[in-house]
C-alpha positions as CSV (number, residue, x, y, z in Angstrom):
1,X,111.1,83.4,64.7
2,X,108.1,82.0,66.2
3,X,106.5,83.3,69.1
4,X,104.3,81.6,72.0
5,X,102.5,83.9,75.1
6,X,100.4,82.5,77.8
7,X,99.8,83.2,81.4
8,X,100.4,80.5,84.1
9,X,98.6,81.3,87.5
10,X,101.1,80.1,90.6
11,X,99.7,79.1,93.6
12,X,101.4,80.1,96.8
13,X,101.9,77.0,99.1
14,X,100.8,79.5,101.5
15,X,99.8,83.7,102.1
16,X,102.3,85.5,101.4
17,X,101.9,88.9,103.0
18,X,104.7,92.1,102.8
19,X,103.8,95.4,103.6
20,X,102.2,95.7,100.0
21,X,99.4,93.2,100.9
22,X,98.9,89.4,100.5
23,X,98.2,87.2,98.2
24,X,97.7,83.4,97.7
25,X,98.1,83.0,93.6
26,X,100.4,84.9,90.9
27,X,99.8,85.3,87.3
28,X,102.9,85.2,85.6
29,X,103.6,85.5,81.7
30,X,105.3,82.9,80.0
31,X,106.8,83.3,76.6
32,X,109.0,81.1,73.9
33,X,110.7,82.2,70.9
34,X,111.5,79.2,68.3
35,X,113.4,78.4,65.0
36,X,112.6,76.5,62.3
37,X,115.5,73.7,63.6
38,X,113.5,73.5,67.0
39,X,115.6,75.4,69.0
40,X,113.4,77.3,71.6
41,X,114.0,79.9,73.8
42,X,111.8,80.4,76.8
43,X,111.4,83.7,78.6
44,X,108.9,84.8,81.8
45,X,107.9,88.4,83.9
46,X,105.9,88.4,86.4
47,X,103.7,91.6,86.5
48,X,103.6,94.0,89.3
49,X,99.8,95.1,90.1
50,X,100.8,98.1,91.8
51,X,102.5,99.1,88.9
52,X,99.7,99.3,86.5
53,X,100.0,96.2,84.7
54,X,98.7,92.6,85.4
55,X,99.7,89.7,83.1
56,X,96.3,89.7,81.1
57,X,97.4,92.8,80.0
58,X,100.9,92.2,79.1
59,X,100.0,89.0,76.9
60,X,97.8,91.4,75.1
61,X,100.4,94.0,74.4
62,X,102.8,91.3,73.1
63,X,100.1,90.0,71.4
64,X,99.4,93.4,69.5
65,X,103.1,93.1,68.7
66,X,103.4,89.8,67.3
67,X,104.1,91.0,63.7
68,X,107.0,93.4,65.3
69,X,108.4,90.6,67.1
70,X,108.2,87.6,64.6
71,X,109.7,89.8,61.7
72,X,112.5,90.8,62.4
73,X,116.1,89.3,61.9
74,X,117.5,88.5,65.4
75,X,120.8,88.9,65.4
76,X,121.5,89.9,69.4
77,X,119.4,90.0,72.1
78,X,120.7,93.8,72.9
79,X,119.4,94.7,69.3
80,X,116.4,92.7,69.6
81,X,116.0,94.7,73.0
82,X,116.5,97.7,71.3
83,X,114.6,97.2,68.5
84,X,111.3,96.3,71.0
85,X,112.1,99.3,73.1
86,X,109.8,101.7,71.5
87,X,106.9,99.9,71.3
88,X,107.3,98.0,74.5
89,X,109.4,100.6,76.9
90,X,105.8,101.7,78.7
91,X,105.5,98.0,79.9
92,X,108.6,96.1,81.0
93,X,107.5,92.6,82.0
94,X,106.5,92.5,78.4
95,X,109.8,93.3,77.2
96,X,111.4,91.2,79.6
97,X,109.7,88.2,79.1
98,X,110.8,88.4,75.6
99,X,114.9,89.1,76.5
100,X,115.1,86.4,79.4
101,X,113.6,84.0,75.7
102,X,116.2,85.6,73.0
103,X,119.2,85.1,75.6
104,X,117.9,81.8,76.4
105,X,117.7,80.8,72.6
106,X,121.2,82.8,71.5
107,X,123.2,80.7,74.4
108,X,121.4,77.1,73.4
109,X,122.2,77.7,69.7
110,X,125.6,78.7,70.6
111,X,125.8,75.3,73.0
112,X,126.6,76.8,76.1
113,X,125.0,77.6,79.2
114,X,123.7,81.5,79.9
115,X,126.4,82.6,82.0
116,X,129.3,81.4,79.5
117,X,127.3,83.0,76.5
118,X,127.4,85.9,78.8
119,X,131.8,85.5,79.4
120,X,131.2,84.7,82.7
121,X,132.4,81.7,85.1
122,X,130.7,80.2,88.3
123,X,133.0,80.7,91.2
124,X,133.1,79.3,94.8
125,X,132.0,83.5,96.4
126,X,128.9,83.6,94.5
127,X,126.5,85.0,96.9
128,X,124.2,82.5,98.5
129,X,120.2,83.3,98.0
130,X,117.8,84.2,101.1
131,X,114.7,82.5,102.0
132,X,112.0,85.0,102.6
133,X,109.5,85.3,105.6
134,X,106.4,86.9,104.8
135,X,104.5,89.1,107.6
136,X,102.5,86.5,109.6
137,X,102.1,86.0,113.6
138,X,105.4,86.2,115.5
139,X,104.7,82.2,116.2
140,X,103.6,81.4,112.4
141,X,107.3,83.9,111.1
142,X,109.3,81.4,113.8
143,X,107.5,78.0,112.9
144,X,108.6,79.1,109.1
145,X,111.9,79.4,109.9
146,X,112.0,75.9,111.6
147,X,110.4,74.3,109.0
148,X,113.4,75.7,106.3
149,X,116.4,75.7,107.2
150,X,118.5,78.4,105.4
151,X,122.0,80.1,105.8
152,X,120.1,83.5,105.1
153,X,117.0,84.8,105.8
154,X,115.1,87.8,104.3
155,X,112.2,89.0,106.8
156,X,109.3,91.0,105.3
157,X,108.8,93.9,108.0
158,X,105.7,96.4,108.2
159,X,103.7,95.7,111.4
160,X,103.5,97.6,114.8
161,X,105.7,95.2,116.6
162,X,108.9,94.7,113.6
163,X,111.7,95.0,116.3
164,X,110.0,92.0,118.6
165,X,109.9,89.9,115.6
166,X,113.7,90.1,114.6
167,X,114.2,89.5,118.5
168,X,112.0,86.7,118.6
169,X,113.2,85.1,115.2
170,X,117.0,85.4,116.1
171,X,115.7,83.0,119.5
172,X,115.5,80.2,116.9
173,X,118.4,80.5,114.7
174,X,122.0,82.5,113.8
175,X,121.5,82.4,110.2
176,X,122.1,85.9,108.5
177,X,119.1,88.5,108.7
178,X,118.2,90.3,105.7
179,X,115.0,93.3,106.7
180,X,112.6,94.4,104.0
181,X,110.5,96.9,105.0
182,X,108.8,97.8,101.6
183,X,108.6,101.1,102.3
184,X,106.9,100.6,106.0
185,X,108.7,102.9,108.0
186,X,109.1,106.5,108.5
187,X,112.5,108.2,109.0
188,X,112.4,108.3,112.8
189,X,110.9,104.7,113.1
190,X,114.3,103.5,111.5
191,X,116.6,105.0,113.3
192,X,114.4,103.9,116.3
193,X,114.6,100.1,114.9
194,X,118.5,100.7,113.4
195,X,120.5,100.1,117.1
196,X,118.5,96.9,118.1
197,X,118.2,95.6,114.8
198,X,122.3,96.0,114.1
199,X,122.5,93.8,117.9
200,X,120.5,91.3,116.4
201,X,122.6,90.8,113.4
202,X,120.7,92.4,110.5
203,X,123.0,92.8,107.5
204,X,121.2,94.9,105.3
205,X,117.7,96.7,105.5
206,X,115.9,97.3,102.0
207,X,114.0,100.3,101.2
208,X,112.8,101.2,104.7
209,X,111.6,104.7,103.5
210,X,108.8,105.4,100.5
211,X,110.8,106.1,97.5
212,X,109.5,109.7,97.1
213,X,111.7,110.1,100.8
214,X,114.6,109.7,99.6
215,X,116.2,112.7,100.9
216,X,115.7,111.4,104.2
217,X,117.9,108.9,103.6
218,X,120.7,110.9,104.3
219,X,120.0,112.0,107.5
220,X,118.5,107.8,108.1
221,X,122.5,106.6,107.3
222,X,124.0,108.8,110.1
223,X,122.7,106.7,112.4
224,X,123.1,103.3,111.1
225,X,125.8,101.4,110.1
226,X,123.8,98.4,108.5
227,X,123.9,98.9,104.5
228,X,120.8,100.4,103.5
229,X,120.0,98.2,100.0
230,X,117.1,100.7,97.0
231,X,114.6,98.8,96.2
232,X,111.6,101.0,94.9
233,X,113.8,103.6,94.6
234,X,115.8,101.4,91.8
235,X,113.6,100.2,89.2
236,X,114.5,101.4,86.0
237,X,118.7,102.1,84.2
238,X,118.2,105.9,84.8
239,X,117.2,105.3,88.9
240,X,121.0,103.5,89.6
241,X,122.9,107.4,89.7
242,X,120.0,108.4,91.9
243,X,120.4,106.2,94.0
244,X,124.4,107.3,95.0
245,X,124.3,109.3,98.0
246,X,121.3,108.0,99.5
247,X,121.5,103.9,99.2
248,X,124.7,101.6,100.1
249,X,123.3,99.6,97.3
250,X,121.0,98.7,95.0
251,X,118.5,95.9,94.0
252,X,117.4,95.1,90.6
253,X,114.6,93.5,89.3
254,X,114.5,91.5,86.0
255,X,111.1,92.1,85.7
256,X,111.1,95.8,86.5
257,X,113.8,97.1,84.6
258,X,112.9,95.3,81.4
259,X,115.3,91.5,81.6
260,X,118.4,91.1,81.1
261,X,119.7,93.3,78.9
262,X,119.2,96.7,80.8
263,X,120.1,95.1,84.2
264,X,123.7,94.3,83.0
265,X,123.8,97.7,82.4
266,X,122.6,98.9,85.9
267,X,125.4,96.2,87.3
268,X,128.2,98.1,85.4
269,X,126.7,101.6,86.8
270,X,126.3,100.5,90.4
271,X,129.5,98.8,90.4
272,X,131.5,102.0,88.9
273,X,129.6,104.3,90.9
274,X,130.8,102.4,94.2
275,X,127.0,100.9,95.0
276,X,126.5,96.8,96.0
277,X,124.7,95.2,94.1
278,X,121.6,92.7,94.6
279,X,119.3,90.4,92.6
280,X,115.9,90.1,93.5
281,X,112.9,87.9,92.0
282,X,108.9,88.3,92.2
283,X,107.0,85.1,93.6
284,X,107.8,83.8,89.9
285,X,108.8,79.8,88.6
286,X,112.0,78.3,88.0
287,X,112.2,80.0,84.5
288,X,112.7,83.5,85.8
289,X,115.3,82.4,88.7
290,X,117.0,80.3,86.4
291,X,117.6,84.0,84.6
292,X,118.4,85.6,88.1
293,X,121.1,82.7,88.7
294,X,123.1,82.9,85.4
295,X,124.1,86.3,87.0
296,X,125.4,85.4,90.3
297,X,129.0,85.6,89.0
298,X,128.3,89.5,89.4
299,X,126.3,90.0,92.2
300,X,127.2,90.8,95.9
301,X,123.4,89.4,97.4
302,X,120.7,87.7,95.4
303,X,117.3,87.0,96.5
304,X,116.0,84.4,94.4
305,X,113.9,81.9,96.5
306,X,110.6,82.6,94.6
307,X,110.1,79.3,93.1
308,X,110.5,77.9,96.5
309,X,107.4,79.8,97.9
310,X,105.1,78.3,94.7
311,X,103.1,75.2,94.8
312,X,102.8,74.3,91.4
313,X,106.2,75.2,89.4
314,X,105.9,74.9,86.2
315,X,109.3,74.5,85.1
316,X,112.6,72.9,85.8
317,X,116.2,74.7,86.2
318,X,118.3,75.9,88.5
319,X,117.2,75.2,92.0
320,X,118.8,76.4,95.6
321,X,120.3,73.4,97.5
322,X,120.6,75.4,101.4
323,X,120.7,78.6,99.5
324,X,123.4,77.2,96.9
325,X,122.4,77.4,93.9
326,X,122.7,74.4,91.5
327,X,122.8,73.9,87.8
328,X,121.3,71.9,85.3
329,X,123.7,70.5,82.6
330,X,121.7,72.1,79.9
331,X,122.7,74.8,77.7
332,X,120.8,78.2,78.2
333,X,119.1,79.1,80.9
334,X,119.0,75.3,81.4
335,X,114.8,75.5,81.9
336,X,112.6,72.6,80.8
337,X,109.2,73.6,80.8
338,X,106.4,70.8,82.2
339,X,103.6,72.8,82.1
């Protein structure tokens, strides 16, 4: 198998701003894994700074592993996961840049698109995909909304005046509200913001508290009814049991957890431990949503409007028509990469 890394910086068509900070451009990591009859898988993570990595760093550890990963017989993606596990566990955009690539590759040699490789079948209550608003003025969040039309909206929260800017965003439209807090708010600020915010049609809050609050959840939920969705308190397999008790649901992260391989398993935990479950993307191209969308058939939410917030896309594949996604007649993941 050969292997190809590069980093592709995306340019945001404009700040994008969450509790975490703002940002106008995204490196993301890019890889492809090819045969000698042409068949070639592509893969892509985009690294989390604020998680100790940046995507410099990640082509350099895979690069340090090329030997590892162009010797060896491929003969799953889950053993080629598990195989790369020990030498790639510490640093999972690495490792998932690499499975998004091998399951890209298996389901185009087999001639079928991802989600059939996987045994799975597009249905008409495949969960539609939010749009998200970054933080901005009230007037910049409602001219946004305006401007894209979408059946669902996810609204980046953190500022002192969150609960005006649901009110005033709700003024201009009675699509569904999705609240992500990014771990802005203290316990008492959400049950403060919980009342108004379930008048004004929120269906689900993520991660209002800091994960290491996570206790306070508990006492958070006997106030609310709205679903309260982990995000930084799910990243990794062993996080989805943690999360019972505490979380209505739970949101996993391609890119976090490792691709695709672990996240299947985190969907078969959530859903037998009674937990929803949502998809979410980073600010990444078409070739890591196309991943995100050959999953649908098994999620309850998805947020995967990331390559709608980039300027320069370098890739083709499935892309959201009103939140909808649609699908390329291609086998795989369906990506053509332009570069």
């Amino acid at each position: 198998m050969h292997f190809r890394c590069l980093t592709y910086t995306l340019h945001t068509k404009e700040t994008f701003k969450t509790a975490h900070g703002s940002r106008n451009q995204i490196d993301t990591v890019i890889v492809e894994l090819a045969d000698n009859q042409g068949i070639k898988g592509i893969g892509e993570a985009v690294p989390v700074p604020y998680y100790g990595y940046n995507a410099i760093q990640v082509q350099e550890e895979l690069e340090r592993h090329r030997n590892i990963i162009e010797s060896y017989e491929i003969t799953t993606p889950e053993s080629f996961w598990e195989y790369l596990n020990p030498f790639l566990k510490h640093i999972p955009f690495a490792q998932c840049a690499l499975d998004i690539a091998v399951y890209d590759y298996f389901a185009q040699k087999s001639q079928k698109p991802l989600y059939k490789y996987l045994g799975l079948e597009l249905h008409d209550k495949m969960p539609l995909s939010n749009y998200t608003i970054g933080i901005d003025s009230i007037e910049n969040m409602a001219a946004k909304i305006k401007a894209t039309p979408f059946p669902i909206y996810k609204i980046k929260l953190g500022t002192n005046q969150d609960v005006e800017i649901v009110k005033e965003l709700r003024r201009h439209t009675d699509a569904i509200f999705r609240i992500d807090a990014n771990c802005a708010w203290s316990t008492q600020q959400t049950i403060r913001y919980a009342s108004s915010l379930e008048k004004l049609g929120v269906e689900l809050i993520e991660q209002p508290l800091k994960a290491q609050e996570i206790e306070n959840m508990i006492e958070l939920r006997k106030y609310t009814k709205i679903p309260m969705i982990a995000d930084e308190n799910c990243i990794m397999e062993t996080d989805v049991e943690k999360c019972v008790n505490y979380f209505d649901g739970v949101n996993i992260k391609l890119a976090k957890c490792g691709g695709i391989t672990p996240a299947l398993r985190m969907i078969k935990k959530a859903k037998a431990l009674g937990l929803k479950v949502m998809m979410g993307c980073m600010t990444e191209s078409s070739i890591g949503i196309s991943a995100i969308a050959h999953l649908l058939p098994l999620l309850d939410y998805v947020d995967m409007d990331g390559a709608l917030l980039i300027a320069n896309d370098p890739a083709k594949g499935v892309c959201l028509d009103n939140g909808k996604a649609v699908f390329s007649d291609k086998w795989g993941l369906g990506v053509v990469f332009v570069g």
